[in-house]
OpenMM code with the backbone's topology and positions (N, CA, C; nanometers):
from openmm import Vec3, app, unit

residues = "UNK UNK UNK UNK UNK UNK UNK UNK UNK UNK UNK UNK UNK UNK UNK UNK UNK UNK UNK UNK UNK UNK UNK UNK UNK UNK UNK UNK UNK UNK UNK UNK UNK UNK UNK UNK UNK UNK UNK UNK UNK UNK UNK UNK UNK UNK UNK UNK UNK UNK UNK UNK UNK UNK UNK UNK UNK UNK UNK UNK UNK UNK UNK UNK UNK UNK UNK UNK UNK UNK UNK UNK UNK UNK UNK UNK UNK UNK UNK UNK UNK UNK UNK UNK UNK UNK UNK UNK UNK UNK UNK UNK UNK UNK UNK UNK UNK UNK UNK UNK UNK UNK UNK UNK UNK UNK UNK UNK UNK UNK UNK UNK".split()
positions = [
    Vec3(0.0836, -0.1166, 0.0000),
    Vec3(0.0000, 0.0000, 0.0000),
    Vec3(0.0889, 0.1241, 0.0000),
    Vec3(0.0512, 0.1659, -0.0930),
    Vec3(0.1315, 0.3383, -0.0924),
    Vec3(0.0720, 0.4595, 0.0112),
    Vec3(0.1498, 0.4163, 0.1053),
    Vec3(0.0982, 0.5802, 0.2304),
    Vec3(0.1141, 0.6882, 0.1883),
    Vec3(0.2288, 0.6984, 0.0655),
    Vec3(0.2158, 0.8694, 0.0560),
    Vec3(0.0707, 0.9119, -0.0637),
    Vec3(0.0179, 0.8052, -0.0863),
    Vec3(-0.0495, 0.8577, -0.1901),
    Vec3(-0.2196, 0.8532, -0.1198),
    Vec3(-0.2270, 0.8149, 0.0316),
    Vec3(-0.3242, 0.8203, 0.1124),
    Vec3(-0.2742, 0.9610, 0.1654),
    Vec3(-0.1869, 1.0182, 0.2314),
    Vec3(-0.1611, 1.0660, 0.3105),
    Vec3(-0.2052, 1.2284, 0.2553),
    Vec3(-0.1645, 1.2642, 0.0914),
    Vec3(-0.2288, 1.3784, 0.0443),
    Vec3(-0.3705, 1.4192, 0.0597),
    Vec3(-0.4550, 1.3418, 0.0202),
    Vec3(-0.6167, 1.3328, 0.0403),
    Vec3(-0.6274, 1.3462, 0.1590),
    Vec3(-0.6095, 1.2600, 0.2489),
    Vec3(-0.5652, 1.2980, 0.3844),
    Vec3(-0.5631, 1.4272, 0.4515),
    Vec3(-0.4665, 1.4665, 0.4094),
    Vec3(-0.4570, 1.6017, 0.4933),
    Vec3(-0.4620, 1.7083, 0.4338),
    Vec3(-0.5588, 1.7221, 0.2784),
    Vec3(-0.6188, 1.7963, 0.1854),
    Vec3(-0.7701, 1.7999, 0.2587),
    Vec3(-0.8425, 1.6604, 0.2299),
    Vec3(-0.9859, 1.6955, 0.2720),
    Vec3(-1.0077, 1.6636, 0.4234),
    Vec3(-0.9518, 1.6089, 0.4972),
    Vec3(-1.0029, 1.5632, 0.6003),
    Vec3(-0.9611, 1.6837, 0.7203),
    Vec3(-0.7906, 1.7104, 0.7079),
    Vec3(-0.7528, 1.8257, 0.7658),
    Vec3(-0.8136, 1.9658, 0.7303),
    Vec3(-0.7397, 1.9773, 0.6122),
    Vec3(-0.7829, 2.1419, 0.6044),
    Vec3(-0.9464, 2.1843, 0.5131),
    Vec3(-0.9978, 2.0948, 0.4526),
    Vec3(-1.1750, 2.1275, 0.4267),
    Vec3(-1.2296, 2.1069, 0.5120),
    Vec3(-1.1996, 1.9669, 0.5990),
    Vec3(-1.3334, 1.9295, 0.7187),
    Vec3(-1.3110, 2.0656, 0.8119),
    Vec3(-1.2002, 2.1159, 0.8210),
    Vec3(-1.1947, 2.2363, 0.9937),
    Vec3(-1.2015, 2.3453, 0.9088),
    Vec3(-1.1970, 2.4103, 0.8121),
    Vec3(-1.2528, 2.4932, 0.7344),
    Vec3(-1.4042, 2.5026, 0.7247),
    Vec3(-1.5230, 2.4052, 0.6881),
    Vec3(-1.5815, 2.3729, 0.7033),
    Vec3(-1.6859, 2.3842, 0.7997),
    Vec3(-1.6380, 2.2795, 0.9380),
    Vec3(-1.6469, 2.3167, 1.0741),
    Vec3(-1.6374, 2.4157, 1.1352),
    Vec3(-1.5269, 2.4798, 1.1206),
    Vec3(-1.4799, 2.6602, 1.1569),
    Vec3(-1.6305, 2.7219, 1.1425),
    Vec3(-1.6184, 2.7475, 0.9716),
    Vec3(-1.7069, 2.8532, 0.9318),
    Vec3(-1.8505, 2.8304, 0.9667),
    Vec3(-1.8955, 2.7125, 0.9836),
    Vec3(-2.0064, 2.6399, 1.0290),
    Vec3(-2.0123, 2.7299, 1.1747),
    Vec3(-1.9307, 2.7099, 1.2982),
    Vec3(-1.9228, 2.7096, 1.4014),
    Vec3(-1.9584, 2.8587, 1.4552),
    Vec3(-1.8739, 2.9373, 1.3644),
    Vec3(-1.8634, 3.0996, 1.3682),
    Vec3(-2.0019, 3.1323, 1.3203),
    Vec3(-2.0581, 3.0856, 1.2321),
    Vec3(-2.1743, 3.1432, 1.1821),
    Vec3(-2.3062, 3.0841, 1.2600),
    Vec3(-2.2991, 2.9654, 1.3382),
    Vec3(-2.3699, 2.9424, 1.3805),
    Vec3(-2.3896, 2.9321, 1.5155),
    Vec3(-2.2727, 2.9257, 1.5532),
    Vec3(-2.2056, 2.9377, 1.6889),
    Vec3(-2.3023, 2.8485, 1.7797),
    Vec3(-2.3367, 2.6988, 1.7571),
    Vec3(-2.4333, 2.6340, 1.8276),
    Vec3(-2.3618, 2.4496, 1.8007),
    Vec3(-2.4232, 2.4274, 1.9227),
    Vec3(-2.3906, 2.2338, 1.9026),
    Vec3(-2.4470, 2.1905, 1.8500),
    Vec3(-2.6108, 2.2065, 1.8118),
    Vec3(-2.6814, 2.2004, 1.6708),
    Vec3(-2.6152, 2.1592, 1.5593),
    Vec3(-2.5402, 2.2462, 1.5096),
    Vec3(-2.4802, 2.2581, 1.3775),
    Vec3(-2.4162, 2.1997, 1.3656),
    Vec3(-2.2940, 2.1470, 1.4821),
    Vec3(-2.1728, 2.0703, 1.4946),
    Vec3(-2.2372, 1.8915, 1.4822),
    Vec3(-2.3567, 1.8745, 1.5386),
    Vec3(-2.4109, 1.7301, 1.5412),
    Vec3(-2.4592, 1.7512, 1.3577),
    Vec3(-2.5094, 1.8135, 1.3068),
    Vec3(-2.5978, 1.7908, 1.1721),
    Vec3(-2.4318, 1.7834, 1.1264),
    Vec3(-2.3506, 1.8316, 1.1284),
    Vec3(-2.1988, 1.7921, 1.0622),
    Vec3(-2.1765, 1.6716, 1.0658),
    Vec3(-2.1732, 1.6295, 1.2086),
    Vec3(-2.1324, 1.5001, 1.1913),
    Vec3(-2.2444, 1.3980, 1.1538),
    Vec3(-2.3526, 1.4280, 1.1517),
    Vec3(-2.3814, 1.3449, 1.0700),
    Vec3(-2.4091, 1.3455, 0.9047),
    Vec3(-2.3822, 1.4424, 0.8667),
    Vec3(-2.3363, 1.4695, 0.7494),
    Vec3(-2.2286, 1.3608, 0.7302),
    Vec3(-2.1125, 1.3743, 0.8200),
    Vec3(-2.0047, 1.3221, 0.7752),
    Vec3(-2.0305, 1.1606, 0.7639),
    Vec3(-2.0962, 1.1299, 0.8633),
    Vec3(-2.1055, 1.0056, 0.8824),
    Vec3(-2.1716, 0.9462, 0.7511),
    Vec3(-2.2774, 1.0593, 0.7006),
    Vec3(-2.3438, 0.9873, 0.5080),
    Vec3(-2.1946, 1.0068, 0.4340),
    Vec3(-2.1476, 1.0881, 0.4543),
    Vec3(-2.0273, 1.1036, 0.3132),
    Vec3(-1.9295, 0.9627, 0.3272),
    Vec3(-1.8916, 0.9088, 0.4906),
    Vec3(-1.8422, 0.7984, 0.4680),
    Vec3(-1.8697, 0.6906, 0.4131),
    Vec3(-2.0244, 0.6783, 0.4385),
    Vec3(-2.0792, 0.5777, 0.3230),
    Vec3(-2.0948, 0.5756, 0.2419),
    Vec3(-2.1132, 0.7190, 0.2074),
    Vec3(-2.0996, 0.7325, 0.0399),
    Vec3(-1.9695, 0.7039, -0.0305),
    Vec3(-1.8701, 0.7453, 0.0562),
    Vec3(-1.7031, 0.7100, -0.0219),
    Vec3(-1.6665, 0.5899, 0.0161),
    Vec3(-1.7326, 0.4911, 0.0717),
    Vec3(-1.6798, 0.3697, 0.1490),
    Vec3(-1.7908, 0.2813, 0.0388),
    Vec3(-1.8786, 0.3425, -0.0271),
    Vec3(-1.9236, 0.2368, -0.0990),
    Vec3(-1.8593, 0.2201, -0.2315),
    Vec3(-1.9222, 0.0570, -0.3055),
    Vec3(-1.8860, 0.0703, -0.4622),
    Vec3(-1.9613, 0.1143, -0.4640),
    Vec3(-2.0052, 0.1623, -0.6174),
    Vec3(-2.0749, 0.2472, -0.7250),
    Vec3(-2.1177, 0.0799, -0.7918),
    Vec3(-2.0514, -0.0158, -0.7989),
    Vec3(-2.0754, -0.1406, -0.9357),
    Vec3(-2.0930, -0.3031, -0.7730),
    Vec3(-2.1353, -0.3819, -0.8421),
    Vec3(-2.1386, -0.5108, -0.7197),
    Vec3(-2.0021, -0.5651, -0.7671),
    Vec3(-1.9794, -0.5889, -0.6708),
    Vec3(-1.8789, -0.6873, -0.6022),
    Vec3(-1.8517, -0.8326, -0.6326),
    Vec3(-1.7193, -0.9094, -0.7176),
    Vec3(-1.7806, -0.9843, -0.7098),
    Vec3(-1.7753, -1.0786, -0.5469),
    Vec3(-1.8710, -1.1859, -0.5327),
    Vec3(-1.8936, -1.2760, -0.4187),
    Vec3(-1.7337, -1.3285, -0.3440),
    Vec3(-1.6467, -1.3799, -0.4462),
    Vec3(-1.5397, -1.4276, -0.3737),
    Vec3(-1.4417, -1.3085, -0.2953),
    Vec3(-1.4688, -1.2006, -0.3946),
    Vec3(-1.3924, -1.1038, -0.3539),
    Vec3(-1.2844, -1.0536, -0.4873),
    Vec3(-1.1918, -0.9902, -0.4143),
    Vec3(-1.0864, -0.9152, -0.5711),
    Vec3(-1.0342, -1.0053, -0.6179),
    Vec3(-0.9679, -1.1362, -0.5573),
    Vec3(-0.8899, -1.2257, -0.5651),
    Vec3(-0.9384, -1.2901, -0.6634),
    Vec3(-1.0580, -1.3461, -0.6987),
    Vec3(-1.1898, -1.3830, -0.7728),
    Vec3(-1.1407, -1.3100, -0.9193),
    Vec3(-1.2032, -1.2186, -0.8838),
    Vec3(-1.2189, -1.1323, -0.9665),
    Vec3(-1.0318, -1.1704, -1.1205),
    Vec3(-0.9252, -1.1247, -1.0104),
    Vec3(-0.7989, -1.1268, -1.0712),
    Vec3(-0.7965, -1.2272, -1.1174),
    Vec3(-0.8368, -1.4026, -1.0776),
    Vec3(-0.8144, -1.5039, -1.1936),
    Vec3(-0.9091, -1.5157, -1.2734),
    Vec3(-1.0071, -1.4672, -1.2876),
    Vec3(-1.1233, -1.4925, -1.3557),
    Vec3(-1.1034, -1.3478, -1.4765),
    Vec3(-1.0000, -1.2827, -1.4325),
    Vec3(-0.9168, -1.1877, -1.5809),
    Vec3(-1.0350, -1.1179, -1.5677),
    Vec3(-1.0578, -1.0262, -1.4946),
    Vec3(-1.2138, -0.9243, -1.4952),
    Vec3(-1.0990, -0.7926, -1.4371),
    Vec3(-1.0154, -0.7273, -1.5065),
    Vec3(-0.9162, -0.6376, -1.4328),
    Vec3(-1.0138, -0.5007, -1.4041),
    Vec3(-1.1340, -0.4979, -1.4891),
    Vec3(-1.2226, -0.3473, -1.4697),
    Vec3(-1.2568, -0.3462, -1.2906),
    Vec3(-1.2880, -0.4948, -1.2757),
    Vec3(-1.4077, -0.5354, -1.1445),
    Vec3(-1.2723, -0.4762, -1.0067),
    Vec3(-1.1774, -0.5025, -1.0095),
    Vec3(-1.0445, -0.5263, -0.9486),
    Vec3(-1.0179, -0.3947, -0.9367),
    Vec3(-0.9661, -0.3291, -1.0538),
    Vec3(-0.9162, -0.2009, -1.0767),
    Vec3(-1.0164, -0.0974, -0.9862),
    Vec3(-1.1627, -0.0996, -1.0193),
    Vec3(-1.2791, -0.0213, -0.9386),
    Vec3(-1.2705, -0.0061, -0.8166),
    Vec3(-1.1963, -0.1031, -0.7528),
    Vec3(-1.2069, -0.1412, -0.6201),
    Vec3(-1.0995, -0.0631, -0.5036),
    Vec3(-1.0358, 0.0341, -0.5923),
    Vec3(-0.8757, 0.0706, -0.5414),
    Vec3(-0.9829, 0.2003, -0.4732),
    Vec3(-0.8862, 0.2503, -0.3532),
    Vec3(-0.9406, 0.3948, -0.3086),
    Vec3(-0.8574, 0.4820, -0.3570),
    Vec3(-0.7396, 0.5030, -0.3529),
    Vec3(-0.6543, 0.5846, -0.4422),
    Vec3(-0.6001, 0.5335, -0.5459),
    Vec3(-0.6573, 0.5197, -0.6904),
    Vec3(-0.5945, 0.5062, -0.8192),
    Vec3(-0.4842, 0.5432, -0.8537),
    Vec3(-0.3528, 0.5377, -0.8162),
    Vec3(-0.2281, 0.6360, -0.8022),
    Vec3(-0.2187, 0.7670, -0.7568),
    Vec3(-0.1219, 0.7952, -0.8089),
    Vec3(-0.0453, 0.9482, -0.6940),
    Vec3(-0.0226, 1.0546, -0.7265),
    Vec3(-0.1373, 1.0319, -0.8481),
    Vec3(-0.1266, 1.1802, -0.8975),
    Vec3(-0.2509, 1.2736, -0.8258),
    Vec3(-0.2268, 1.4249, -0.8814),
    Vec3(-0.3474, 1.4999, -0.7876),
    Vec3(-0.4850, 1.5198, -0.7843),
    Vec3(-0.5413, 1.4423, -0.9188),
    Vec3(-0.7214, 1.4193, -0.9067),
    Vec3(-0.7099, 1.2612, -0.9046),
    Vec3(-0.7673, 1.2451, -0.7670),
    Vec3(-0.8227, 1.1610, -0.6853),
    Vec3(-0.9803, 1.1329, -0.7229),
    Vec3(-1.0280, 1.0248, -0.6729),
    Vec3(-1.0974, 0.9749, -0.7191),
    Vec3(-1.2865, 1.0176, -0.5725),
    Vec3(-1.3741, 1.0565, -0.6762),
    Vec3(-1.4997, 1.1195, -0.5936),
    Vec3(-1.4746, 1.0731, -0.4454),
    Vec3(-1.4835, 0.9020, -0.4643),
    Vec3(-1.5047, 0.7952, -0.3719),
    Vec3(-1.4224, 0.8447, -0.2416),
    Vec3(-1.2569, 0.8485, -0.2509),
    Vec3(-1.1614, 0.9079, -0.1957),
    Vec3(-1.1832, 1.0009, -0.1245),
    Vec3(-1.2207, 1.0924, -0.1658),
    Vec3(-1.2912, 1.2707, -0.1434),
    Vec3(-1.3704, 1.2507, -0.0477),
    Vec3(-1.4977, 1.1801, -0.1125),
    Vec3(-1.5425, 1.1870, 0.0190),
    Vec3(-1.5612, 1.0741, 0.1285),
    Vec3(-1.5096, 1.0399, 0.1039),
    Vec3(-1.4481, 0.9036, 0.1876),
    Vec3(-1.3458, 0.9939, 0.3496),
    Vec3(-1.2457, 1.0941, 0.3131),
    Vec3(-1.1819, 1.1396, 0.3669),
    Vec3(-1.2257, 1.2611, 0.4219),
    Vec3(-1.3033, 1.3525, 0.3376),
    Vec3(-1.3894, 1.4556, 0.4137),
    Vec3(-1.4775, 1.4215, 0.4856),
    Vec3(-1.5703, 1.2976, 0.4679),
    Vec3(-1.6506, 1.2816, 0.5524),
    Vec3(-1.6024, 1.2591, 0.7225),
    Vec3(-1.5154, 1.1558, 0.6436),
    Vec3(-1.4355, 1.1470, 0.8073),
    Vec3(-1.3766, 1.2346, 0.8747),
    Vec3(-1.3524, 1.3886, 0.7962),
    Vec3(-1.3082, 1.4641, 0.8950),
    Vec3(-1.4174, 1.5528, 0.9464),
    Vec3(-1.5684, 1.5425, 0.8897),
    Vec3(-1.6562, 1.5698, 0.9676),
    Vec3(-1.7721, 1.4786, 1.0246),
    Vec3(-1.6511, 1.4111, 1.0645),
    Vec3(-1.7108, 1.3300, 1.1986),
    Vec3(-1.6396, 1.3561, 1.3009),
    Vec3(-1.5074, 1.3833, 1.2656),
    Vec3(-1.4077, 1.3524, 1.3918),
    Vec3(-1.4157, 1.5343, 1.4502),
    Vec3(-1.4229, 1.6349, 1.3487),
    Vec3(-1.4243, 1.7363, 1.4201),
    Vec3(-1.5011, 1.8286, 1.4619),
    Vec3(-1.6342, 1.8082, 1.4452),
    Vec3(-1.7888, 1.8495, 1.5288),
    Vec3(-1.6975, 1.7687, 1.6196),
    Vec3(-1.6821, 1.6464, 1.6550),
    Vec3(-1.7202, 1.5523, 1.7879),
    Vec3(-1.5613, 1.6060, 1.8974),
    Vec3(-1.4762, 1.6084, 1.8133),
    Vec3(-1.3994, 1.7442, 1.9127),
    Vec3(-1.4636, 1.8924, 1.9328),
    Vec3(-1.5085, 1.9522, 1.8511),
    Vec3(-1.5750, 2.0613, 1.9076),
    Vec3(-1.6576, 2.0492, 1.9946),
    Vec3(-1.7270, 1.9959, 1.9774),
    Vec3(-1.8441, 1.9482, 2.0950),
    Vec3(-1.8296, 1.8682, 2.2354),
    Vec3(-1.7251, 1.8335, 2.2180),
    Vec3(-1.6333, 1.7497, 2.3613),
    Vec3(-1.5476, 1.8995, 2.4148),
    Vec3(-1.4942, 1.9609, 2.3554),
    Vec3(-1.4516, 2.1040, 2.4061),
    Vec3(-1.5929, 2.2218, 2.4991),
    Vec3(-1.6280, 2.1840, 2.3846),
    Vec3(-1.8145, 2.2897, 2.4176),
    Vec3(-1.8647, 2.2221, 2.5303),
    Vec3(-1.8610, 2.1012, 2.5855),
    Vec3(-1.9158, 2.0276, 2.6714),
    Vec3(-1.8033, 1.9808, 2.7703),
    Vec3(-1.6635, 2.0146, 2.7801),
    Vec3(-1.6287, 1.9706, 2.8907),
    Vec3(-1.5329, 2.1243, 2.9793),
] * unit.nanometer
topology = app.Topology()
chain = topology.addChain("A")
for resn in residues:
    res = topology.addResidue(resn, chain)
    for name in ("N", "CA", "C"):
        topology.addAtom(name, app.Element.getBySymbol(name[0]), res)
């Protein structure tokens, strides 16, 4: 697995959009309200980037690779290489998760 090619998306959408995001959310609304509808926002975007788009096959990728189906296989990657357009899935796969994780620190701050 290539970490550096997780690690951009990473700390593109999850760091600096999700608390951008959150921030401006926070300032404008200045309520725990807003910070919970975030996270659960975030929590749909993970499923949305955590799903396929196509079925699966049953055995799995492994399946897939001897049975010479490289489209079914290939679909299945979260980062398609390491260059800088990344793939929807990715996006929001990684933003979502950073608005989950940072309403639920704001709101652990706001509340303790």
């Amino acid at each position: 697995m290539d970490w550096h090619a997780l690690a951009a998306p990473l700390l593109r959408y999850t760091l600096l959009g999700a608390v951008l995001t959150v921030g401006a959310a926070y300032l404008a609304f200045s309520s725990g309200l807003t910070l919970l509808l975030l996270a659960g926002a975030g929590v749909l975007l993970v499923v949305l980037g955590a799903g396929e788009a196509g079925a699966a096959p049953a055995a799995g990728v492994e399946a897939a690779e001897d049975a010479d189906v490289g489209t079914t296989a290939e679909g299945m990657q979260l980062v398609p290489g390491s260059g800088s357009n990344y793939s929807l899935r990715a996006k929001l796969l990684f933003y979502g998760l950073g608005l989950v994780v940072w309403p639920l620190a704001g709101l652990a701050v706001l509340l303790g």
